[in-house]
N, C-alpha and C positions, 0 to 999 in steps of 0.2 A: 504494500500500500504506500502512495508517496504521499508527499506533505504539499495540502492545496498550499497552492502563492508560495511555494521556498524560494524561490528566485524570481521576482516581479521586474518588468517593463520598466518600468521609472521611480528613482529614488522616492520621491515623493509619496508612490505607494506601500512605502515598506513600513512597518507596525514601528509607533515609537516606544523607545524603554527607555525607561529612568532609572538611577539610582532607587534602590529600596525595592525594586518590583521585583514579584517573584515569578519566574519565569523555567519555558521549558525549552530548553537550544538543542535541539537535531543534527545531528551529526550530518546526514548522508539524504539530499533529496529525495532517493527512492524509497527509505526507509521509515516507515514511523515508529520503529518499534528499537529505534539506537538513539538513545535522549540523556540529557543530565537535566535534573530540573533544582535550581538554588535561588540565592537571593543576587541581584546587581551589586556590587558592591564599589565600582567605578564607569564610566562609561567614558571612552575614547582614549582610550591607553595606548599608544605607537609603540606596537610590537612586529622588527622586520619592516616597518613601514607601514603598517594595516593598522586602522583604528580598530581597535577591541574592545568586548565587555570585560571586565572580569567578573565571573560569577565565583560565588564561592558556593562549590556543590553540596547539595542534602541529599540527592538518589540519583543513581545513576543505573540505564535499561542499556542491554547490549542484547539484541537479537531477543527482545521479550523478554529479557531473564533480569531482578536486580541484583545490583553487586553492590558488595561493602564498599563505601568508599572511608578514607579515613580523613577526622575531623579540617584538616588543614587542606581539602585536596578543591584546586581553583582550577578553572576553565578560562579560557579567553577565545570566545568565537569570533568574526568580525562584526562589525558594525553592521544592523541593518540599513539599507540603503548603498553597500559597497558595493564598488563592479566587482564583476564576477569575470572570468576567463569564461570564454565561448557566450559572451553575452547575458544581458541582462543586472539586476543587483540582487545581492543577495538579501533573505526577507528567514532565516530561520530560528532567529529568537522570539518567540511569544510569551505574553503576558498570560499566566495561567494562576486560579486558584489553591492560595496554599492548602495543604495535606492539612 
C-alpha cells in the first residue's frame, strides 16, 4: 500500500509541521507499513545540505512489525516541501494523533 500525496507537485502542497507536533515520517513511498512516529523537536536542521526535522522517536514499524527503539534514538527526514530527485517534493511527514 503507498502513502497518498508522499511526494506532491508543489511545495506549497506539502502538510506543514511544527515544532511540538506529533507526527508519523515514512520511510519509503511505497510502503505504509515502515514508519517512526515521535515528537518534532527542531525543524530545518542543515544536514549534508537538506533541511530536516528532527524527531525524536517513540515507535518505530518496519514491515508491520514494532521495534524497540531506545530512549535517545532521533530521526531526521527532510523537510516537507523539499525537491525530491526524479521530480516533485517530498510530503512524508504527517501530523498524526498521539498514542
Amino acid at each position: 500500500m503507498s502513502i497518498p500525496d508522499f511526494r506532491v507537485d508543489d511545495p506549497a502542497q506539502a502538510e506543514v509541521v511544527a515544532a511540538g507536533d506529533f507526527v508519523r515520517s515514512y520511510d519509503f513511498e511505497a510502503h505504509a507499513d515502515c514508519f517512526v512516529e515521535g515528537v518534532v523537536e527542531e525543524v530545518g536542521k542543515i544536514v549534508e545540505g537538506c533541511p530536516r526535522y528532527v524527531i525524536r522517536g517513540r515507535r518505530r514499524i518496519w514491515s508491520g512489525r514494532e521495534l524497540t527503539l531506545p530512549a535517545e534514538a532521533i530521526f531526521m527526514p527532510p523537510l516537507n516541501g523539499t525537491r525530491v530527485l526524479g521530480g516533485g517534493y517530498c510530503n512524508g511527514v504527517r501530523k498524526v494523533a498521539r498514542p
